[in-house]
C-alpha positions as CSV (number, residue, x, y, z in Angstrom):
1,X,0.0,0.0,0.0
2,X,2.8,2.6,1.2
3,X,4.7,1.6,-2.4
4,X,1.6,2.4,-4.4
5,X,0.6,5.5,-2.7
6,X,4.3,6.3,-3.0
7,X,4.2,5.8,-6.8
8,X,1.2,7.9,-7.4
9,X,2.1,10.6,-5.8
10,X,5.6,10.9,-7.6
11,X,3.6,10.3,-10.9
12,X,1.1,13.0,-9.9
13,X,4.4,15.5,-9.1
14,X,6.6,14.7,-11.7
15,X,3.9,15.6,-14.4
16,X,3.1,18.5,-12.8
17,X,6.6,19.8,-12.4
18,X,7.3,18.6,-15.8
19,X,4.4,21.0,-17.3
20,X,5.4,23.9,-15.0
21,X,8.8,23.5,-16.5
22,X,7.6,23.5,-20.0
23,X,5.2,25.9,-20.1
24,X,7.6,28.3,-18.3
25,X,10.2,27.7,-20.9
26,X,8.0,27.6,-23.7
27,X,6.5,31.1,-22.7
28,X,10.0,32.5,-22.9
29,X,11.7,30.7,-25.8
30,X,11.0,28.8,-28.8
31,X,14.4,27.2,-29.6
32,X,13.5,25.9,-33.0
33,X,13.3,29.5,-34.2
34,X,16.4,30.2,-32.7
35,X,18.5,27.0,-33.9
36,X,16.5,28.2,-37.6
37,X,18.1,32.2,-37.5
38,X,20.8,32.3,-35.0
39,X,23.2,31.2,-37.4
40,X,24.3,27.9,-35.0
41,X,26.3,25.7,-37.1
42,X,24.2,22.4,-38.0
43,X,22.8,21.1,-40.5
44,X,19.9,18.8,-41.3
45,X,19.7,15.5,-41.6
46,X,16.7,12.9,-42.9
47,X,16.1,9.5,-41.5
48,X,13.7,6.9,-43.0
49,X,12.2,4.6,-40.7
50,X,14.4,2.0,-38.5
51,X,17.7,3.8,-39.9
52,X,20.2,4.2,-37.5
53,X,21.1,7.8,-36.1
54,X,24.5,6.7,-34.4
55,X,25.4,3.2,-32.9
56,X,27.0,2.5,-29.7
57,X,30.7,3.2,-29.5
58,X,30.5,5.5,-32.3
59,X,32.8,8.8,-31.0
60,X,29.9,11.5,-29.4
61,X,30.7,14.9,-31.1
62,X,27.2,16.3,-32.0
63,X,24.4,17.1,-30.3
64,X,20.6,16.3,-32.1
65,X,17.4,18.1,-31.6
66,X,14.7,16.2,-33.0
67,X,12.3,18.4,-35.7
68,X,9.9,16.2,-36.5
69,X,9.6,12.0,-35.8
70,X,10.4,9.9,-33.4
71,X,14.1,8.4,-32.4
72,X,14.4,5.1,-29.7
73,X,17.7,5.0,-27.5
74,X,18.5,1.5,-27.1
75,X,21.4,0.0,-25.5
76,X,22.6,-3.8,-26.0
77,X,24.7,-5.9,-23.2
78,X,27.6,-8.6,-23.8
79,X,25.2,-11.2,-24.6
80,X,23.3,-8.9,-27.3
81,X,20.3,-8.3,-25.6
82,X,18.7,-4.9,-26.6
83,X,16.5,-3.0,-23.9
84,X,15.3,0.4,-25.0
85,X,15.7,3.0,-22.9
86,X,14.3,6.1,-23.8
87,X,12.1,7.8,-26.5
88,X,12.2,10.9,-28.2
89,X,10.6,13.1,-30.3
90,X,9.6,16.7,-31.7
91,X,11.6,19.2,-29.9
92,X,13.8,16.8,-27.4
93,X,17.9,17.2,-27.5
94,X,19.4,14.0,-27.2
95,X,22.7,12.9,-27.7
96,X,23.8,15.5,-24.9
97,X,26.4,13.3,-22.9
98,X,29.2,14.4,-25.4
99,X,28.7,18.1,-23.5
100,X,29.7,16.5,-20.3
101,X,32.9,14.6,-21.5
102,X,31.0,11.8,-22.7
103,X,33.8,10.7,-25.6
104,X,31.9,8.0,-27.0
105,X,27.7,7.2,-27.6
106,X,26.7,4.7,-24.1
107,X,23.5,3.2,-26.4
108,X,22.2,3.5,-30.2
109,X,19.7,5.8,-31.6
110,X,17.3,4.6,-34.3
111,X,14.6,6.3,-36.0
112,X,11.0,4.8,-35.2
113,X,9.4,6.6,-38.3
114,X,10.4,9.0,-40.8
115,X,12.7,11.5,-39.0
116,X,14.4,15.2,-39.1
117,X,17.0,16.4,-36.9
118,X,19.1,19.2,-36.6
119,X,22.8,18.2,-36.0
120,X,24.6,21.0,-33.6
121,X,28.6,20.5,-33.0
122,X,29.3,20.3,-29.8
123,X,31.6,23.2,-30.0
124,X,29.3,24.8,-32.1
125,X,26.5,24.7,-29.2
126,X,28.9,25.3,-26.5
127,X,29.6,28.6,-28.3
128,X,25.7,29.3,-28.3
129,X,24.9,28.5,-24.9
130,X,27.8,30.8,-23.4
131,X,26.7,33.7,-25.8
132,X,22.8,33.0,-25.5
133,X,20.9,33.0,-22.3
134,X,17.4,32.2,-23.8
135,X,19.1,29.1,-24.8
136,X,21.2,28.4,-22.2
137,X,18.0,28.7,-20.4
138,X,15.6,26.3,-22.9
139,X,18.9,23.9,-22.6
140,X,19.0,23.5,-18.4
141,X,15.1,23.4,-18.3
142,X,14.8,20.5,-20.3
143,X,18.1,18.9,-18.8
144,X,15.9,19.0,-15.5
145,X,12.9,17.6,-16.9
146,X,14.7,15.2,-18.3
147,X,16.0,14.4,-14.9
148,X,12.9,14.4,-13.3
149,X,11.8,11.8,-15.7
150,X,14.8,9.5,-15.1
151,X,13.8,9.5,-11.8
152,X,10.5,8.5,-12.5
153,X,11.4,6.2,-14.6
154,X,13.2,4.1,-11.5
155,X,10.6,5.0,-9.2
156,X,8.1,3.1,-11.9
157,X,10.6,0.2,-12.6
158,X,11.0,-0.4,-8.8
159,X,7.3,-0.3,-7.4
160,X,5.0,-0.5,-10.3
161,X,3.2,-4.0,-12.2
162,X,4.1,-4.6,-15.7
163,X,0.7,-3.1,-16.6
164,X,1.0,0.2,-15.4
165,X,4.1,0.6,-16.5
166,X,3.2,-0.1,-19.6
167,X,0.0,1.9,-19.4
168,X,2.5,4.7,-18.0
169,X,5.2,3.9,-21.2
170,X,2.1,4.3,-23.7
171,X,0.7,8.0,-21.5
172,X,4.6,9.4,-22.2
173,X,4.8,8.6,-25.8
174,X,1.4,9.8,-26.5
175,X,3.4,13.3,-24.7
176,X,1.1,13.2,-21.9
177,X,2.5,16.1,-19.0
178,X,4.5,18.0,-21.8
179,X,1.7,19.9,-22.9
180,X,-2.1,21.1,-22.2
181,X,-3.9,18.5,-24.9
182,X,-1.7,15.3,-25.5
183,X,-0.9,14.0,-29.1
184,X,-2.7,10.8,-28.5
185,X,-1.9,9.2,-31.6
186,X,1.4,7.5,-31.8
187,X,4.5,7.3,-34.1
188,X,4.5,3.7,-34.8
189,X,5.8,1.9,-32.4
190,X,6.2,-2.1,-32.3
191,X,4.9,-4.2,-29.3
192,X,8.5,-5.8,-28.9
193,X,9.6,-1.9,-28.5
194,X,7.2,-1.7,-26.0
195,X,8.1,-4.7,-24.1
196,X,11.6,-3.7,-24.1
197,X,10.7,-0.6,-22.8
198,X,8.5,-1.9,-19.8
199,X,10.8,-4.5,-19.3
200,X,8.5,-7.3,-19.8
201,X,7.5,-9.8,-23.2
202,X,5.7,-8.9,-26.2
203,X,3.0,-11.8,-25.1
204,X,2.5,-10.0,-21.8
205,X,2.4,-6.4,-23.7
206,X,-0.1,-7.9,-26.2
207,X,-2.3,-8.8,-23.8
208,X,-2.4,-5.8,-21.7
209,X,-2.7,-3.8,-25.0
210,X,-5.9,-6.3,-26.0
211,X,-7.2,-5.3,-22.3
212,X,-6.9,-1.4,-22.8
213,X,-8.7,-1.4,-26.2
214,X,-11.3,-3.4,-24.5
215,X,-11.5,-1.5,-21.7
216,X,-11.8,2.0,-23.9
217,X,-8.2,3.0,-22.9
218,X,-6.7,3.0,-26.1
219,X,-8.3,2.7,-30.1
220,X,-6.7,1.0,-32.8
221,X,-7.7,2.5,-36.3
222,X,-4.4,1.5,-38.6
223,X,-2.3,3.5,-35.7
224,X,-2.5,3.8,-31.9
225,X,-4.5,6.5,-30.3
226,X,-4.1,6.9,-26.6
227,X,-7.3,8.3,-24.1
228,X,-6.8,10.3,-21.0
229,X,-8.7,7.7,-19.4
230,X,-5.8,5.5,-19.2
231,X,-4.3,7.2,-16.9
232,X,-6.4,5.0,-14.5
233,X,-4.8,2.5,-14.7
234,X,-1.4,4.5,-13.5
235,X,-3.0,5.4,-10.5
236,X,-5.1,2.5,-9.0
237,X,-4.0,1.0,-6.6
């Protein structure tokens, strides 16, 4: 009982901070127009679906901000086995570690449907950070939020059934907490992604995703579209 109460009230929290962070930064600051006229070195770059972005162990020299699409951060162990790690999509930074020392890429990025990013030089958006506060400022918010989700992330791995987590993997990808009306519909996204993202198996996923379509939850009509309702599930005890 104490776990679960604990869970929901860091979910309840960390959404909330999340949007107070967002909306506070995007009142202020719209970084795409400034990475589009502030004459930051980068250029752009197309991916088609399931082409890799950079693989683990490349050298980490750039910085990506994603423009439109989707891009999964996997990471594979010794043995080969894959677990993904982290989703991203329009207007997330990833690839970030190389501004902290990072000298090589810790997972791979792939793009889960047709992609566009901007790729900044890391010397490039050192330059721009130092000589723009706006940015430096969009940059450390979303750091933070990105933080608080990390943390979130273990609090849900440690305390939380395979179904809410999945229910609580399918509420972030749908961008539920980043802004007032989520997206709902998702970039295509398979059920072994999913499973490797809940840390659980595609049969398990499948029949959890079966029980949410049922249920109202969720609608399949040729792609996924999440309700607010599923949030439920997240929060019962």
């Amino acid at each position: 009982m104490a776990a679960n109460a604990f869970t929901e009230e860091a979910f309840l929290i960390n959404m909330k901070s999340r949007k107070q962070i967002k909306k506070q930064d995007s009142d202020s600051f719209n970084a795409q127009d400034f990475l589009d006229t502030a004459g930051v070195a980068r250029k752009i770059q197309e991916y088609r679906r399931g082409e890799s972005v950079y693989t683990q162990g490349d050298a980490a020299e750039t910085v990506m901000y994603v423009q439109s699409g989707g891009v999964k951060l996997s990471v594979v162990n010794g043995t080969g086995k894959e677990a993904v790690v982290a989703m991203f999509g329009p207007t997330d930074f990833f690839g970030e570690g190389c501004m902290a020392g990072q000298t090589i890429r810790m997972g791979t990025t792939s793009a889960v449907t047709p992609t566009t990013l901007l790729i900044i030089q890391k010397k490039e958006l050192l330059r721009a950070l130092h000589a723009e506060h706006q940015l430096s400022d969009h940059f450390i918010a979303y750091m933070l939020a990105r933080n608080i989700r990390v943390e979130e992330d273990l609090i849900d791995q440690l305390f939380n059934s395979s179904e809410k987590r999945l229910a609580r993997t399918l509420l972030l990808l749908a961008r539920y907490g980043k802004q007032d009306q989520p997206d709902r519909v998702l970039a295509k996204v398979s059920q072994d992604t999913l499973a490797s993202m809940v840390g659980t198996t595609r049969s398990r996923v499948n029949f959890f995703m079966n029980k949410f379509r049922k249920l109202g939850f969720i609608e399949y009509n040729g792609k996924i579209k999440i309700n607010k309702s599923l949030l439920t599930v997240v929060l019962h005890e």
